[in-house]
N, C-alpha and C positions, 0 to 999 in steps of 0.2 A: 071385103073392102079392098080397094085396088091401091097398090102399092106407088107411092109416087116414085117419081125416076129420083129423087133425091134418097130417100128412102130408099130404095133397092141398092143406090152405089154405097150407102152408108152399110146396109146388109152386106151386101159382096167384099168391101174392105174389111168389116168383123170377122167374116169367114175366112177371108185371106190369110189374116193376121194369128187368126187362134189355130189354123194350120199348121202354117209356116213354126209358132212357138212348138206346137203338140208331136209335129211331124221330124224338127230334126232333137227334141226331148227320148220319142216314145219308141222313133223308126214309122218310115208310113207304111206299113206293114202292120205297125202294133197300135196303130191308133183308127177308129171307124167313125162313121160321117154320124154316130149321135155324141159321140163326146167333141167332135169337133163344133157341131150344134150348140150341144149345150153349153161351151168354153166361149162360142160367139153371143151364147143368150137370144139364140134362134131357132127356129124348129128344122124337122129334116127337110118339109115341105119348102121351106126358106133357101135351104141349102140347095136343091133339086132344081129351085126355080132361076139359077144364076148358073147352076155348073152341071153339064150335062150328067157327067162321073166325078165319081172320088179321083181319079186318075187327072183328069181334066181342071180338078181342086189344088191337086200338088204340083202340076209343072207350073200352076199361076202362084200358089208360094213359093215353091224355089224360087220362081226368077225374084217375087217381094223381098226372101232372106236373102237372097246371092247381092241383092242390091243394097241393101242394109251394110251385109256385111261388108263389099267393098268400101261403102261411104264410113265406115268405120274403119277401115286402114288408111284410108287417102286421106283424112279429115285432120285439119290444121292442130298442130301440137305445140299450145303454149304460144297461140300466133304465127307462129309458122308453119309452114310448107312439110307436109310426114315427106317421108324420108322411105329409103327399101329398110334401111335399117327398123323404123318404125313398123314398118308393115309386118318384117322377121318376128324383132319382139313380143308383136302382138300375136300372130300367131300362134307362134308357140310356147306361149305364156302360160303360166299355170291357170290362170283368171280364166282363161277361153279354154283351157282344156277342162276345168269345171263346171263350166255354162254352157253344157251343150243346146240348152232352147233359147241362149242371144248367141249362139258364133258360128260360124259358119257353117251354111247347109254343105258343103262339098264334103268337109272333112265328118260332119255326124252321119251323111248316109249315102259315101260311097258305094260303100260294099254291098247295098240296096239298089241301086239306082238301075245295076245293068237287069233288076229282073222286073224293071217298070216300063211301061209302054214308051214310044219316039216321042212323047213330049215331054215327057220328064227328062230324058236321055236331052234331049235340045236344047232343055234349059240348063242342066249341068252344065253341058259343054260352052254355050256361052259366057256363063259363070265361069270355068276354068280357063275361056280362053281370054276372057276380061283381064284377070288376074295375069296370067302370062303375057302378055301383051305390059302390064305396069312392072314387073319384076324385067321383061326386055330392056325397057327403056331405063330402067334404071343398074343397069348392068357395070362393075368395076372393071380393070384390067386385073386378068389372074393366066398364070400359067396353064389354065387347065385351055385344051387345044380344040375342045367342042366350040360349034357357032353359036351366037347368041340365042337362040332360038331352043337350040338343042339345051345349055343352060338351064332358061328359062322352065322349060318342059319338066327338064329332070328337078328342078328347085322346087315347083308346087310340086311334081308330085307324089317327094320328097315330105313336104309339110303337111300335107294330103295325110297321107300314111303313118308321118311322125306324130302327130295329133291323135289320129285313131289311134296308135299302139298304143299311146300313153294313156288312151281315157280304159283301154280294153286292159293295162294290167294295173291300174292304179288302186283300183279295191283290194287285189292282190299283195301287190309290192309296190306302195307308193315310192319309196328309194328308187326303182327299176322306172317307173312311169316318169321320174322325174330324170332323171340317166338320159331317157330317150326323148326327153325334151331338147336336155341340154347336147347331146351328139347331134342332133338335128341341126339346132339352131347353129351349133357350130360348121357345122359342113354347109349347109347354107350360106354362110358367111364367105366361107372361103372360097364357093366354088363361084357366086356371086360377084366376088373380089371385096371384099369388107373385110377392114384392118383391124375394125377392134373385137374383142372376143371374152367372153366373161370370166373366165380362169383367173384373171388378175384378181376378180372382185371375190371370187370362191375362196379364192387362199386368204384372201386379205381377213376373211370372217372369221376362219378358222379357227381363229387362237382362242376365239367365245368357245367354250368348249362344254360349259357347265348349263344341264338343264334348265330351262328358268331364269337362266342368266341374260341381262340384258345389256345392249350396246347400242351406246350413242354415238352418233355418225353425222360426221360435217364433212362434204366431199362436190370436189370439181366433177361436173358430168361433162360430158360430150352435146352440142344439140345440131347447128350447122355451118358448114363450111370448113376449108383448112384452117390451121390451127398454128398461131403465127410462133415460133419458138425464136431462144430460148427462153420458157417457162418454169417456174419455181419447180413441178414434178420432173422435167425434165427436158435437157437442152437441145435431142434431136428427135423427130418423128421417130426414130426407130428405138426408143426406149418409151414411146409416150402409149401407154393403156389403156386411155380413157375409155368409161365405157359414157351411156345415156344413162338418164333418169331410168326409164322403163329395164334397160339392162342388167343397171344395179340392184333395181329390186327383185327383180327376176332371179340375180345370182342370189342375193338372199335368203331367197323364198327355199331354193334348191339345195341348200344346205338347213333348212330346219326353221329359219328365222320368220315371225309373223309380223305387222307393221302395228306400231302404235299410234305415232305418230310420224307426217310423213309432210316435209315442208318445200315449196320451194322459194331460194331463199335469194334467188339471182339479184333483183332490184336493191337489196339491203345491200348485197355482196359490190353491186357498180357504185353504189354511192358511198361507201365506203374507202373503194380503190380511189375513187376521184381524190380525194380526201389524202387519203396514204400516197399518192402520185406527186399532190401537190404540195406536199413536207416532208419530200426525202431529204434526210441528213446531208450535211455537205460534206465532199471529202473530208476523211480521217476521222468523223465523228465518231461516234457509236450504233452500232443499227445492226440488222440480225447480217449484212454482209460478211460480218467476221466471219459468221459459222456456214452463209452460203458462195462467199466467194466474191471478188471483185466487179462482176456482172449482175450483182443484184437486181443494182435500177434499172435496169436491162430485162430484166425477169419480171420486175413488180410491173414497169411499164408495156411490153407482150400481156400479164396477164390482165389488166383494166383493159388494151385495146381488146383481146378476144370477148373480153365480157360487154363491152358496149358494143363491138358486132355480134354478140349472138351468136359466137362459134361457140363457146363455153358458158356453164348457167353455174349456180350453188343449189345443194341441199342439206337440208338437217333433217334427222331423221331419230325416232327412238325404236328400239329394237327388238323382240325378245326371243331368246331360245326357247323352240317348246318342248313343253315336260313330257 
């Protein structure tokens, strides 16, 4: 029976699709054109009649996952615009170094790629050059005396790498896998020019110390824009830490903690502030200035502007150490 053209594209996208998941899970290497069949719910003859090779099968998933995967880093977070910082976090997140069949084809089979024919190779490399080209443009001022370009290069592939190490010793030494998360994302930052860095958020856990032990958490993130000080954490940029949502959970995760609950609390938190802005105490009253100092209103009103710009969000969060 002859296959309509509606029919055949709806074929060729299952096969694309069960690829691309099987291909950066299994390595394209370790995966052959009937499990790839079978995972579409098509025969070989099916597969045959769309893709000349299995070779010719994979540079059309790479380029289906490379596209995924960028539209997953660029993709609007919480209504706004991602950020490099976004892009970093995800990354090199524990969630994407555990999913290797949804995160990035570059990083689950580089180490494959150079013993696959010039089409696989050409889609990598648009894929890598995609990505560099969005980490260019988002580039900070940093000391370091390379061109933007040179940066950019060394940043993927930098995360390239740091991704693979982690998933390659994490059966091992998940402490170590997660080590090489966190020196990544840090050198990233820095060589990028990105101010904030998760060490604040590591130490701040710490003091949870007890197996099992859980910890509730209400905390200022980071989301966009500068950040108008002085603010109640602190009165100049150069003591302020903020990490993001994604950051903080991320530092979490990297010292033992798994999420319970996980809230974001920003809209409670502006209507609130409206609230608190609009009955501050009058000189000499009583109000928490005693204990923060004569700039209070000064602090409470900085932090409702940053929260009705969207430079700073709320979360709450419950916690727990695992046993």
């Amino acid at each position: 029976m002859k296959v309509t053209k509606e029919k055949a594209a709806e074929n060729r996208a299952a096969l694309v699709q069960a690829a691309a998941h099987l291909f950066r899970e299994h390595g394209i290497d370790g995966v052959g054109v009937a499990e790839i069949s079978k995972q579409a719910g098509l025969t070989h003859g099916a597969l045959y009649a769309q893709f000349p090779s299995k070779e010719a099968l994979a540079a059309e998933a790479f380029s289906f996952a490379a596209k995924q995967g960028f539209e997953q880093i660029t993709a609007d977070r919480d209504g706004r615009p991602a950020t490099l910082t976004d892009c970093f976090d995800w990354y090199l997140s524990v969630d994407h170094r555990d999913n290797l069949a949804t995160g990035c084809p570059m990083a689950a089979s580089a180490s494959e790629v150079g013993r696959q024919d010039k089409a696989v190779s050409e889609r990598f490399t648009e894929g890598f050059e995609q990505v560099v080209g969005l980490i260019e443009r988002g580039l900070g001022a940093t000391p370091v005396k390379a061109e933007h370009r040179q940066r950019a290069l060394a940043m993927m592939a930098a995360m390239i790498g740091g991704a693979a190490a982690s998933r390659a010793v994490a059966k091992a030494d998940p402490k170590l896998s997660n080590q090489i998360l966190l020196a990544v994302r840090r050198i990233v930052g820095e060589v990028g020019g990105e101010e904030r860095h998760v060490d604040g958020a590591r130490g701040r856990v710490r003091g949870t110390r007890k197996r099992g032990g859980r910890l509730s958490l209400f905390d200022v993130v980071a989301r966009d824009g500068q950040i108008y000080f002085p603010v109640p954490w602190s009165r100049t940029p150069e003591t302020s830490f903020l990490l993001s949502s994604a950051q903080t959970r991320y530092a979490l995760a990297t010292v033992g903690f798994k999420v319970l609950e996980w809230h974001d609390d920003t809209d409670l938190a502006k209507a609130w502030f409206r609230e608190l802005a609009a009955s501050l105490p009058t000189p000499g009253g009583p109000s928490l200035g005693v204990a923060m100092g004569a700039d209070f209103p000064d602090l409470i009103r900085n932090l409702g502007r940053n929260l009705a710009e969207g430079r700073v969000g709320t979360l709450s969060a419950v916690l727990e150490r695992a046993a």
